[in-house]
Each structure stands twice: as structure tokens, then as C-alpha cells.
N, C-alpha and C positions, 0 to 999 in steps of 0.2 A: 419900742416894738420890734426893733430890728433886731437887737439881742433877743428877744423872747422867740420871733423865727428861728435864728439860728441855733440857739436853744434846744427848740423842740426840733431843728434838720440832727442836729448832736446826738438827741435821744435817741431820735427813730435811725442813727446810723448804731448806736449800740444796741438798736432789738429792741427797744423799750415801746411797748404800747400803751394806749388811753389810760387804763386804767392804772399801769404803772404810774405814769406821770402825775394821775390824778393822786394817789396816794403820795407823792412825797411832795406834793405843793401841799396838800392837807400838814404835814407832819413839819414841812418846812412854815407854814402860819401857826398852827399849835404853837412849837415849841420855839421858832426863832423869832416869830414877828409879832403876833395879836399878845403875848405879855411884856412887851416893853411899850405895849400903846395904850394911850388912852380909851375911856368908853365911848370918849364922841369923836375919839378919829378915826375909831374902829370898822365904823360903816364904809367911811369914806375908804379907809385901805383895802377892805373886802371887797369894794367895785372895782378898784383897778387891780388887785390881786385876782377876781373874774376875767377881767379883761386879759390879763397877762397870760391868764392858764391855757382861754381858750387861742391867744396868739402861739400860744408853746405847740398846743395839738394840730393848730391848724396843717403841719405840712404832714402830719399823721394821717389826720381824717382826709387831706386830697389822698396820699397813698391808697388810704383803704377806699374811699370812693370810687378810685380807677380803677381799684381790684373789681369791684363790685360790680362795675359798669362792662368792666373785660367778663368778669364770672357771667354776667348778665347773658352778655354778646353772647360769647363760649354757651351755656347753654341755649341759648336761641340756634346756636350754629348746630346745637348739640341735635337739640329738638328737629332741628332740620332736615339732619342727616337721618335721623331716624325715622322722621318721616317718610324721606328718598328711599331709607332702606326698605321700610317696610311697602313700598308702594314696589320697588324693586323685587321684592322679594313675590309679591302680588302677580309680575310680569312673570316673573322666570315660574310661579303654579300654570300662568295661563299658560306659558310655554310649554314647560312638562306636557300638560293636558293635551297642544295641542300635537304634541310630536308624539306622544299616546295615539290621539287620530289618527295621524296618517300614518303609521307605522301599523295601526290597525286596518285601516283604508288598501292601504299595500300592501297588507298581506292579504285582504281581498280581492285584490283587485290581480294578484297573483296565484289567487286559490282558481280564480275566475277566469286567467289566462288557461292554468293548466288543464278546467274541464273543457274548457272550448279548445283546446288543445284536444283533450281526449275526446270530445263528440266532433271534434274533424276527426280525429282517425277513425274513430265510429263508423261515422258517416260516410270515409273512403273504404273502410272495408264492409259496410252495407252498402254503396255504389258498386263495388267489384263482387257481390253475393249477388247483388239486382242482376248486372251481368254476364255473371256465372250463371243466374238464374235463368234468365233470358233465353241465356243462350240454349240451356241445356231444355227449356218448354221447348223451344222451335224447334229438335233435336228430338223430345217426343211427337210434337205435333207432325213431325216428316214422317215419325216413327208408324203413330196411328193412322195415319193417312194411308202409308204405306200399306200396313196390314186393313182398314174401311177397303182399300183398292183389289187387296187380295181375297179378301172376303168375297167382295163383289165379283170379282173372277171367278171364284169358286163356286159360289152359286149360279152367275151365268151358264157356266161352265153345266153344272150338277142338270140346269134350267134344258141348255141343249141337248144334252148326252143323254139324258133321259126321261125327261119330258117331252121335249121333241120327239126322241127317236117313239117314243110309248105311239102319243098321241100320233105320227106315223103312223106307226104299226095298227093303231085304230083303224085310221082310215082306209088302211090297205084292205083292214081284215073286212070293214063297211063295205067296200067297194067289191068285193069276192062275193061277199054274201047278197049284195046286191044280181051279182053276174050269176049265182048262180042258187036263184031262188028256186029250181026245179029241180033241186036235190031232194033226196027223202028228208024227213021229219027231224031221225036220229042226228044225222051231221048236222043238219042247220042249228040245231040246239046246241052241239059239242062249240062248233064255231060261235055261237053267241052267248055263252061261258067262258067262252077262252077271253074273247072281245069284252065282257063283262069284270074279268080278274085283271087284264088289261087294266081297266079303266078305274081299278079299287085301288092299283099298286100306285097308281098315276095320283090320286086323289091322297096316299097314304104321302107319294114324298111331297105334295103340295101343303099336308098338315102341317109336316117334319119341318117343312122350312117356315112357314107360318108362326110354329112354335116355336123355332128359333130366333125367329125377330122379335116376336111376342106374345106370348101364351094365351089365349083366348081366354081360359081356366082360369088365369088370375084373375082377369075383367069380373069373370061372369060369376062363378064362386067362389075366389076367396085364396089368399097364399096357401092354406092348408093343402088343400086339392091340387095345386102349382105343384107343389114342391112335391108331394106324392105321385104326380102323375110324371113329373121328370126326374124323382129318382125311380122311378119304375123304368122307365128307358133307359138310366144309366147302368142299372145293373143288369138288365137286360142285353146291354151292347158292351159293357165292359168285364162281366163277371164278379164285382166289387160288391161286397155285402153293402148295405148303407139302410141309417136306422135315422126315422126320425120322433125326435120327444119335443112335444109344444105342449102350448097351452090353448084353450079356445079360444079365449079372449083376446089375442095377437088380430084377428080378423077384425078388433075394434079401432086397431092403427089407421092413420090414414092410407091413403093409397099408394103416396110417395115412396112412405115409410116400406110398406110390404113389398113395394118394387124391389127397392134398395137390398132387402131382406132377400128379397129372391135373387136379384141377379147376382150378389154375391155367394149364394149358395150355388148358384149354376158355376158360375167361374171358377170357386173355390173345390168342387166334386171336378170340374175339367182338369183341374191343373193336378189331380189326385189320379185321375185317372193318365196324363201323360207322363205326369214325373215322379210321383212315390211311390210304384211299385207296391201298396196297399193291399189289404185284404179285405181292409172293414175299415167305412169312416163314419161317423156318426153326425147329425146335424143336433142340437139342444138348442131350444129359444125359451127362453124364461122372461117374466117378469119381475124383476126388484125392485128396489122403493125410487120409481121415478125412472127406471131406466129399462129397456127393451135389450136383453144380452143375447146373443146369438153366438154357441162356439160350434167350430166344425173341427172334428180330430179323425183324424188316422193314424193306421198303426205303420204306416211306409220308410223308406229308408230314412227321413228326415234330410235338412240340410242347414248349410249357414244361412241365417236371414240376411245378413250383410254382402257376402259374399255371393250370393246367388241373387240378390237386388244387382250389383253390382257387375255381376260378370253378364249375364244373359237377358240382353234388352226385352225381349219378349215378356219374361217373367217377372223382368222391373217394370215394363210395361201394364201389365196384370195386377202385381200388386199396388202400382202408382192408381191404377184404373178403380180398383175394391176401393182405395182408401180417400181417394175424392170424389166415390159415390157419397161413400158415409159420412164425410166431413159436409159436404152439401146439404144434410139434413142436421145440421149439429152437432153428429156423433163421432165414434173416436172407432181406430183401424189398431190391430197389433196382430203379430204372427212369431209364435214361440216356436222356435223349434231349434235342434242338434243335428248333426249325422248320427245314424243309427237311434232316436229319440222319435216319437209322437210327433206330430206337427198338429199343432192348435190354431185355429185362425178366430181371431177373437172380435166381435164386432159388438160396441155399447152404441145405440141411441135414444135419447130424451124420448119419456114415453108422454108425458105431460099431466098424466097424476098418478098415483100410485094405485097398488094395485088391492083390489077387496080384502081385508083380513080372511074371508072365508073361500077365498079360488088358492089353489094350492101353484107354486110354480110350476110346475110339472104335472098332466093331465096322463095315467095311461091308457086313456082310451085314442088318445090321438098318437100312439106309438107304432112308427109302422115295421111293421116286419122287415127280418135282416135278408130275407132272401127271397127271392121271384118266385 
């Protein structure tokens, strides 16, 4: 058996495999051994010619067994790794994904820096508008005071000078006519005419100022009459043609509303008459769909709106005063104008419903004449 090992270590060092060796033990019984034997030692030599073959292969089949068991290993190792890889490969998707995150996160979180970045500066340059703002109210508020103060002046003033001195002069002229009741007929009448026109001029400037604070006329009937009865004094006292075109129906406005209405027509006709050198301004109120428009135009030298807000407190004063009447009530303020151009002062407020398909915007029976 010892030769048969070595044998087969022989073969398997010349490269010969199983099947090789199994063919020339075959071809070595055919042809060298089973025909010089007998039939009945035939058996018996084919058992240990088995045994021999399978001693021959035996160091073949350990080789190839080891292979087998290494091939085995090696792929288990194989299988292994491809597991790790693919499990690896698993890790570095979730990775990806999550450096995807935060690369998205941060660039959130940097979009989110720079608006909060821009609503602080926002925010500081509305803190320094607030103010700016502030300041520059307290700055009107000194302004209006100033002028409430002068106003008041002016009327005390208007109230002494010749109220006082009138109703004086009343009682002077009272107290004569008393001394000297045994005059004829003729003078006591003259003296109690004189003392009666006295007492009508006196009654006219207590109207004048009455009207000036607050028109009785709008109370009692209605913005139309307002506004007619004080452009009738304006062109009276200033020479200025001025025309107005309405509608009836404006009288259905509240009361706010026709205030608003009026005392920007009084301000807007005063500043006509101090600064635009005018010959004709006209008042229009119309109704459009949902809104109460009111333009007042003249034809006077015009000015810068910006420029003349800006230079002349007073008349920024005035125009600031028109256009937070009108905002007060919802509605909206604008003043067109150029040097040498029309000045329009335009006023929209919310009527609260529209107006009848059958009333026209413009009535001319309520158009009043351009001259006294």
C-alpha cells in the first residue's frame, strides 16, 4: 500500500488527475493483468486491484478535498465580504442622504440667518423712520399749537378791537340817549339807527367768527348751502370767481363725511386765495362706483408739491392737516400741480354703496355761479 501512495503522490506531481489514473489502471488490467489470470482469480485480483486504485487516488482526492474545503472557505469569505460590502454600501446611501440633510438644513438655516439679518436692518431702519417720525409729529404738534395759539390771539384780538370797542360804543351811545331823552323826535331816531347798525355790524362779526369755527348751515341744512354760503364770502372778500358742481345726493353722506368735505374746501379755496394768484377755482363732487370724489382746480401760478410741502411749514402744515382729515374717514388725499400749471387738489372717500344708475354724477341745477 505504500508503493500505491507514492504511486499516486508520483502522479499527482506529474498533473495527472482521477480520471487520468483511473484510465490507465483500467487499460493496465485489460491488457497487462486479467488475460494471464484465471476465471476464478479474477474476482479475487479485481478486489485488490480496487483497493490499490483507490490507495493510488487517495493523496489526489485529499488535494482536491482541501481545494474544496479552501474553495468552500474562500467563498463563504467571499459571501462575506459581499455582504459587508453591500451593508457598507447601505451606510455610505444613508450617509449621502444624510449629508443631503444637512447641507439642505444649512442652507436653511443660512437663508434664515440672512432674513433675520435683513428684518434687523428692517427693523433699524423702521426704528430710525419711528424716530424720524416722532420727532418730526412733535415738530408739527409745536407747529399746530403754535398756529391754535395764534389763531386764538387773533380772534381775542378781532373779540377786543372790535367787539369790545362796538359794544362800547353802544353803551356810550345808550347812556346819551338816555341823558338826553328831551331832545326832539328827529335825533332820537338818527341816534337809535346809528346805535341799531352798531349793534347789526357787531352781530355780523359774531356770525363771521361763529362761521369760522363752525358753520351753523352745515348742521342745519346740509353741505350744499355750506359750501355755497362760504363760497359766496370767498368771492366776496377775495375777488376770485369760484364755481360749484355737486350732486344731491352727497347730502345722503354722513355727517363726518360732509364735514371732511367741507373743511377741505374751506382750506383748499384759503390757500387759493393766499398763494395762487388765481382767477377762477372750481369745487366738483361727484359720485362713482363706491367712492365720493371731490377735485378743487384753479387756474393760479401753480407750484412744486414736494417742494413747497417741504420748504414752507405752514403749507405743509395745511396740506398734512387736508390729508389726515381724509385718511380719518378711509379716504385718500393727492395735489397735482407744476409752476405755471392748474393745481388740482383731489380728495376720494368710501361712499358705502354705489350710486343709482339713474342720478347722473353731476346735477346742473346745483351749479353755482362763477360770480357774486
Amino acid at each position: 500500500m505504500e508503493s500505491a501512495w507514492e504511486l499516486g503522490r508520483h502522479a499527482m506531481a506529474l498533473g495527472l488527475e482521477t480520471l487520468d489514473m483511473a484510465r490507465i489502471h483500467e487499460i493496465a488490467l485489460v491488457t497487462l493483468v486479467l488475460p494471464h489470470e484465471s476465471s476464478s482469480s479474477r474476482t479475487s485480483l479485481l478486489g485488490r486491484a480496487g483497493l490499490f486504485f483507490a490507495e493510488v487516488i487517495t493523496p489526489i482526492e485529499q488535494t482536491h478535498r482541501g481545494a474544496r474545503e479552501a474553495n468552500t472557505h474562500l467563498n463563504h469569505i467571499i459571501k462575506t465580504l459581499n455582504q459587508r460590502t453591500s451593508a457598507l454600501a447601505d451606510s455610505v446611501a444613508e450617509l449621502q442622504q444624510e449629508i443631503v440633510k444637512r447641507k439642505v438644513v444649512e442652507e436653511s438655516l443660512r437663508a434664515s440667518e440672512r432674513t433675520s439679518i435683513g428684518l434687523l436692518e428692517k427693523s433699524q431702519l423702521m426704528q430710525e423712520k419711528l424716530r424720524d417720525l416722532s420727532e418730526e409729529s412733535r415738530n408739527l404738534s409745536r407747529q399746530l399749537l403754535t398756529i391754535q395759539e395764534e389763531e386764538r390771539r387773533r380772534i381775542s384780538r378781532e373779540l377786543h378791537d372790535v367787539i369790545a370797542q362796538t359794544l362800547t360804543g353802544i353803551n356810550m351811545r345808550l347812556g346819551a340817549l338816555k341823558a338826553e331823552s328831551h331832545t326832539n323826535l328827529a335825533q332820537l331816531q338818527e341816534k337809535i339807527t346809528s346805535t341799531q347798525q352798531l349793534v347789526e355790524a357787531s352781530l355780523d362779526i359774531v356770525h363771521r367768527f361763529a362761521s369760522e369755527l363752525r358753520p351753523t348751515v352745515l348742521d342745519d341744512l346740509g353741505l350744499i348751502p355750506a359750501l355755497k354760503s362760504f363760497m359766496q364770502g370767498f368771492m366776496t372778500d377775495t375777488g376770485v370767481r369760484a364755481s360749484l358742481k355737486t350732486y344731491a345726493g352727497i347730502e345722503q353722506a354722513s355727517g363726518t363725511v360732509r364735514t371732511v368735505l367741507y373743511r377741505i374746501a374751506q382750506e383748499a379755496l384759503t390757500n387759493v386765495a393766499r398763494h395762487a394768484k388765481a382767477s377762477h377755482v372750481e369745487v366738483y363732487i361727484q359720485c362713482l362706483s363706491g367712492v365720493i370724489r371731490m377735485e378743487i382746480t384753479d387756474n393760479g401760478q401753480g407750484f412744486e408739491v414736494d417742494g413747497m410741502a417741504c420748504a414752507n411749514k405752514k403749507n405743509r402744515l395745511g396740506l398734512l392737516g387736508m390729508r389726515e382729515r381724509v385718511e380719518m374717514v378711509g379716504g385718500t388725499f393727492a395735489v397735482e400741480s407744476s409752476p405755471g400749471q392748474a393745481t388740482i387738489v383731489r380728495v376720494e372717500i368710501p361712499s358705502g354703496t354705489d350710486p343709482p344708475p339713474s342720478t347722473p354724477p353731476e346735477n346742473p341745477d346745483n351749479t353755482y355761479p362763477e360770480s357774486p
